[in-house]
C-alpha positions, -999 to +999 in steps of 0.1 A: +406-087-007+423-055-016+441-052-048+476-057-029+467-085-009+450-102-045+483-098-062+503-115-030+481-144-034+483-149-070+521-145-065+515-175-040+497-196-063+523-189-093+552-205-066+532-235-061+518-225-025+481-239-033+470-244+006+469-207+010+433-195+024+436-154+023+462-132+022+455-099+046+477-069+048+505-063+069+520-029+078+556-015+083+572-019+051+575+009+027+589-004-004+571-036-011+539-050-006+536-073+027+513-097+040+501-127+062+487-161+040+466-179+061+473-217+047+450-249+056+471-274+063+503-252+080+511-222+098+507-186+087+535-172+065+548-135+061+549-129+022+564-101+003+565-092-034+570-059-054+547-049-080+575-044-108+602-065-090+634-042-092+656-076-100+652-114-101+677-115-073+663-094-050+646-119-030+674-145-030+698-113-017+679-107+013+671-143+022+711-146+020+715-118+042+691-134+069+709-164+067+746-145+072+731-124+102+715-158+117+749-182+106+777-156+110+769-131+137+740-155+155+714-136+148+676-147+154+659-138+121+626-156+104+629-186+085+630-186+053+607-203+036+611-194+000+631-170-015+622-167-058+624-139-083+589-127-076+586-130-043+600-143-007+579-161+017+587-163+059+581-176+091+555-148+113+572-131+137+554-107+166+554-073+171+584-063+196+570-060+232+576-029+250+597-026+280+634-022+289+646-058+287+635-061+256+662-035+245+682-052+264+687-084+250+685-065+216+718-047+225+737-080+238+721-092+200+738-066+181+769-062+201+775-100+198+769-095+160+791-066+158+823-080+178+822-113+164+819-104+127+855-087+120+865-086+088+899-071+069+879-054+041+847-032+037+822-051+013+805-079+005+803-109-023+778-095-042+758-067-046+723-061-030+692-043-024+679-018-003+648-007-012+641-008-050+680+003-053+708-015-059+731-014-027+771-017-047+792-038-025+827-042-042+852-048-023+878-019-006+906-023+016+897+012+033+864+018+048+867+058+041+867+056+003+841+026+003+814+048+027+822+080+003+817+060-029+793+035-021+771+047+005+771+086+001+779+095-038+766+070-054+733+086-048+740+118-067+735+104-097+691+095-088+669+114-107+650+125-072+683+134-057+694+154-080+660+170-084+664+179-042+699+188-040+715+219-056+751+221-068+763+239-034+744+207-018+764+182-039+798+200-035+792+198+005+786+161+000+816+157-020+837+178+010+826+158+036+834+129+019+868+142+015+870+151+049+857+114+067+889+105+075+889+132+105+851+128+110+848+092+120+873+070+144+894+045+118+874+015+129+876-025+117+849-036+093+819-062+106+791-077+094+761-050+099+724-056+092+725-024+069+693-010+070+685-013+107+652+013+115+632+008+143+604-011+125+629-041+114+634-048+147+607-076+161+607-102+180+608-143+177+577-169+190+596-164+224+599-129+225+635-127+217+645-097+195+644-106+161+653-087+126+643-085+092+650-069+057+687-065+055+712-050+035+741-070+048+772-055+043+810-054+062+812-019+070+812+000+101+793-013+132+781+023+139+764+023+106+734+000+124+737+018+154+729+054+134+700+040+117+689+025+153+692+062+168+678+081+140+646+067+134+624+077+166+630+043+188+609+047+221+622+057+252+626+027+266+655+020+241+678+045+260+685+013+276+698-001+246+718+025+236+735+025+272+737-015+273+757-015+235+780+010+247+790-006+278+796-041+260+812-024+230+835+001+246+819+029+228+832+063+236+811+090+245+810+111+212+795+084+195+760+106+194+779+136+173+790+110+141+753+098+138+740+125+112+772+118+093+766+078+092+728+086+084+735+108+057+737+071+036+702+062+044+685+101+046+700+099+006+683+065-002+647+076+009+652+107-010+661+084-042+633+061-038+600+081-023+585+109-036+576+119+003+610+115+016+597+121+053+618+153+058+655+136+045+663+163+024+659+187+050+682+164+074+708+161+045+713+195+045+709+205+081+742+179+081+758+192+050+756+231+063+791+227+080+806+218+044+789+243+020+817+266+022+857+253+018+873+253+054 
């Protein structure tokens, strides 16, 4: 076996999962090393594990966070198998079939989610992870000084960040965030996935639409919806987008506030990947309005 699919097993075997035959890769992920265990005696498992774990709760975050999306907002998600320090073990899910009622269902999924999560403050419990970074949920009353602090600035401060963004960059950052209140509609709080790109969307055993890796959070529900739009869906998910309108009452300008909401996650692949797939470019094609005080 490779040298990535060696370590998920021995991570295996250190939790006690002895029945486990081979371990071979699987792809999608980007910040941690994924695979499918073959086991003897029960059904295949999704495993993940990072090298140099960035915490000993990151596992036990995101297994909460399935469990919120599946319990709260009725989400289908994988089951969770075992969630430990080193590692967190799943039911196999199948790759999303193509097709317009697929995207479908996955809109009455996420507008169900959306609508039935309210909540009176932007937050959540405890902090946790996207990526190898800490995601800072404390808890604010208004959702315009939580995005500013929590989702845009508090990525000035990573080494790679500041290494990509000049001062004129930062101080457009720091204007928009300023000016959010007349950017975005004042909208209610709701339970979001939080890191919701095209390749965490599968689907269940069934072919139901399923998700994965979350970032859980109450904030904004447009915040799932921009990471939905900006990461190259197919076309077949047109129909999505016009479905989750419809059953959310989404106004028709909802396309011009999507570089603004994806500013959060264009700044966390610029903090964590030395190839930050063109981000920095995107951050400041969306900062350019704000590099000069209007």
């Amino acid at each position: 076996m490779p040298h990535s699919t060696t370590f998920l097993l021995e991570c295996l075997l250190r939790a006690g999962m002895r029945d486990v035959v081979t371990v071979e890769p699987a792809t999608g992920g980007v910040a941690a090393l994924a695979g499918i265990a073959t086991r003897r005696d029960a059904p295949s498992v999704f495993v993940k594990a990072f090298v140099e774990a960035p915490a000993d709760d990151v596992f036990v975050a995101e297994a909460e966070g399935l469990a919120a999306l599946r319990e709260l907002g009725g989400v289908t998600t994988p089951e969770v198998i075992l969630a430990g320090p080193e590692l967190l073990v799943l039911s196999v899910l199948r790759p999303r079939p193509g097709g317009e009622t697929f995207w479908e269902r996955f809109a009455h999924m996420l507008a169900g989610l959306h609508t039935s999560t309210t909540h009176p403050r932007f937050g959540w419990h405890r902090d946790n992870w996207l990526g190898r970074r800490r995601q800072f949920n404390t808890w604010d009353d208004d959702g315009f000084t939580f995005f500013a602090q929590h989702r845009l600035l508090r990525w000035l401060g990573e080494p790679r960040v500041e290494a990509a963004l000049d001062s004129a960059d930062r101080a457009a950052l720091e204007r928009l965030c300023h000016r959010l209140p007349d950017l975005l509609p004042d909208r209610p709080a709701c339970l979001t996935h939080g890191d919701l790109w095209a390749q965490n969307i599968l689907a269940s055993t069934d072919g139901q639409p399923a998700l994965i890796d979350p970032a859980v959070s109450y904030l904004w529900a447009e915040v799932d919806l921009a990471h939905v739009w900006s990461t190259s869906p197919p076309p077949e998910a047109q129909r999505f987008f016009d479905v989750y309108a419809e059953l959310t009452s989404l106004d028709s300008g909802w396309q011009t506030r999507m570089p603004i909401l994806q500013l959060r996650q264009h700044l966390a692949v610029l903090a964590q990947f030395d190839d930050d797939w063109g981000a920095a470019d995107q951050i400041r094609a969306t900062l350019a309005p704000f590099r000069t005080r209007t």
